[in-house]
TIMI-521273 format. One record per residue (C-alpha): residue number from 1; residue in three letters; x, y, z. Coordinates in steps of 0.05 Angstrom, whole numbers, padded with zeros to 5 digits. Each point is the difference from the previous one (the first is absolute). Layout:
BEGIN
   timar   domar       px       py       pz
     NUM     ALA        X        Y        Z
...
***
This chain:
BEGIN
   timar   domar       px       py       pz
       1     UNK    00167   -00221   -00532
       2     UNK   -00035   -00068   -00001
       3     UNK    00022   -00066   -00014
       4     UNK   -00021    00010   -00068
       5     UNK    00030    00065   -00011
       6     UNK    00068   -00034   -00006
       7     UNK    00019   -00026   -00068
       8     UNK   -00007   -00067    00017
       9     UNK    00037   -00011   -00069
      10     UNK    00063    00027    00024
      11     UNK    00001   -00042    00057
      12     UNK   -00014   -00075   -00042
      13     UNK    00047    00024   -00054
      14     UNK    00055    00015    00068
      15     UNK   -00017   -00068    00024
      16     UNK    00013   -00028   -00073
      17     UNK    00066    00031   -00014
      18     UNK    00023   -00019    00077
      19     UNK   -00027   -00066   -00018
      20     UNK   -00039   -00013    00068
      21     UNK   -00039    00028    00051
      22     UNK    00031   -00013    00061
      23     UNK    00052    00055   -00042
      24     UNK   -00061    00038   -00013
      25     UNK   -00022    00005    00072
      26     UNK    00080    00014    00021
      27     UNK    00008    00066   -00039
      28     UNK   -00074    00017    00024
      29     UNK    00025   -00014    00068
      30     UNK    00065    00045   -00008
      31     UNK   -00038    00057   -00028
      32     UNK   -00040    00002    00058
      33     UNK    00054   -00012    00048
      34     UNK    00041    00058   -00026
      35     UNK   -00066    00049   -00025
      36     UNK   -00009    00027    00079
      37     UNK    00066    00024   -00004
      38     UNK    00003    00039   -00066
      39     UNK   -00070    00030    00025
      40     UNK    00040    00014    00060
      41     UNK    00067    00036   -00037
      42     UNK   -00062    00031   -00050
      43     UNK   -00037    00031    00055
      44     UNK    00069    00026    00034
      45     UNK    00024    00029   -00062
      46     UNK   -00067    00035   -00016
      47     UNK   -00001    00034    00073
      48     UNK    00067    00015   -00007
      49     UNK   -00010    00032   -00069
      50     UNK    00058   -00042   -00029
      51     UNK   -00018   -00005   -00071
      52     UNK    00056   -00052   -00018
      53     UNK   -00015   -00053    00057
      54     UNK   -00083    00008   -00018
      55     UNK    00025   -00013   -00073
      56     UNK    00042   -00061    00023
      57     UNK   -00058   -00034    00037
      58     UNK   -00051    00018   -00043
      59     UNK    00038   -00030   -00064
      60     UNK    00013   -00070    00042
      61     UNK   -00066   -00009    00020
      62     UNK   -00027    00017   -00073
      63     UNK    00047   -00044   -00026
      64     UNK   -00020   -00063    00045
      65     UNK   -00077    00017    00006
      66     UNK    00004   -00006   -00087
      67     UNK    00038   -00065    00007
      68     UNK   -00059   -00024    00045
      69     UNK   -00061    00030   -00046
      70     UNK   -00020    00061    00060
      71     UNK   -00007    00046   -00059
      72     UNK   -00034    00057    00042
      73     UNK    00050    00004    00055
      74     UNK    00050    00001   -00053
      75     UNK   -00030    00056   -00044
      76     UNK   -00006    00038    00070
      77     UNK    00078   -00017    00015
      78     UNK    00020    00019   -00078
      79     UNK   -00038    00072    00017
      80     UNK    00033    00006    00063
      81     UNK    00075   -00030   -00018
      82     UNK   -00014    00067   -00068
      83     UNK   -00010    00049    00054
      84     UNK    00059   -00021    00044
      85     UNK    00045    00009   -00074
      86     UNK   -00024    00067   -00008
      87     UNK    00011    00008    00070
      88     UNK   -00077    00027    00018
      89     UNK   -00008   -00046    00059
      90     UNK   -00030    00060    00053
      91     UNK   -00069   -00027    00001
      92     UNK    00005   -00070   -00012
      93     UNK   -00020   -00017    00062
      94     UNK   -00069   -00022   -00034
      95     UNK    00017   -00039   -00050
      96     UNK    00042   -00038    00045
      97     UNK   -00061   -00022    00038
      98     UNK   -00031   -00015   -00060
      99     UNK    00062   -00048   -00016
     100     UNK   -00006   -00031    00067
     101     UNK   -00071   -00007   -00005
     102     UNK    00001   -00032   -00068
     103     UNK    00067   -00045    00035
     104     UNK   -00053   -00023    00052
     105     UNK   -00048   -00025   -00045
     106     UNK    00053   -00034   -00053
     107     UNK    00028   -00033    00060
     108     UNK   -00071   -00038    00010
     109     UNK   -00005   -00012   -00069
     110     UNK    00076   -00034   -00002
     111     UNK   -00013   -00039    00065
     112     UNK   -00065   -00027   -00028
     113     UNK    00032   -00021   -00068
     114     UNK    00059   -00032    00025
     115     UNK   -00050   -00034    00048
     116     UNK   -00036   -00020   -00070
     117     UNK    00065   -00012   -00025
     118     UNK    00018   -00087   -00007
***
């Protein structure tokens, strides 16, 4: 994911309806304060093969990466959080790599737009 691969759109129209962007940069900052740790219960979850706690993390993170405009990672969550309902979570090791990968690079997007961010 690049800088540009976020829907920049999503994030003005955020900063609009929270009507600054010091707001703006204080949900980015909260999603990636509390992002490591959903990766965190994700990855647990998938090695444990607990279909309900990789559907629980997988759904919050979707939920706050579409709120921010990370439209991959949250396609890759919404995938993810479909398996963990139909409880098919024995190899989803790999896709939680790709989440976390895809996390990575929508964290240096986020940190360089709330850098951008006045």
């Amino acid at each position: 994911m690049t800088l540009e691969s976020l829907d920049r759109s999503v994030l003005r129209q955020l900063e609009e309806d929270l009507g600054s962007a010091s707001a703006l940069r204080e949900v980015i900052g909260t999603f990636l304060e509390t992002a490591p740790r959903l990766l965190v219960a994700l990855r647990d979850a998938a090695a444990a093969g607990d279909a309900s706690g990789v559907r629980r993390a997988a759904h919050t993170i979707k939920a706050s990466s579409l709120i921010l405009g990370a439209r991959d990672l949250a396609a890759r969550c919404e995938d993810l959080e479909r398996r963990g309902r139909a409880g098919d979570v024995s190899d989803a090791m790999p896709e939680v790599q790709a989440i976390e990968a895809l996390y990575g690079a929508a964290r240096l997007a986020l940190e360089a737009d709330a850098g951008e961010a006045r």
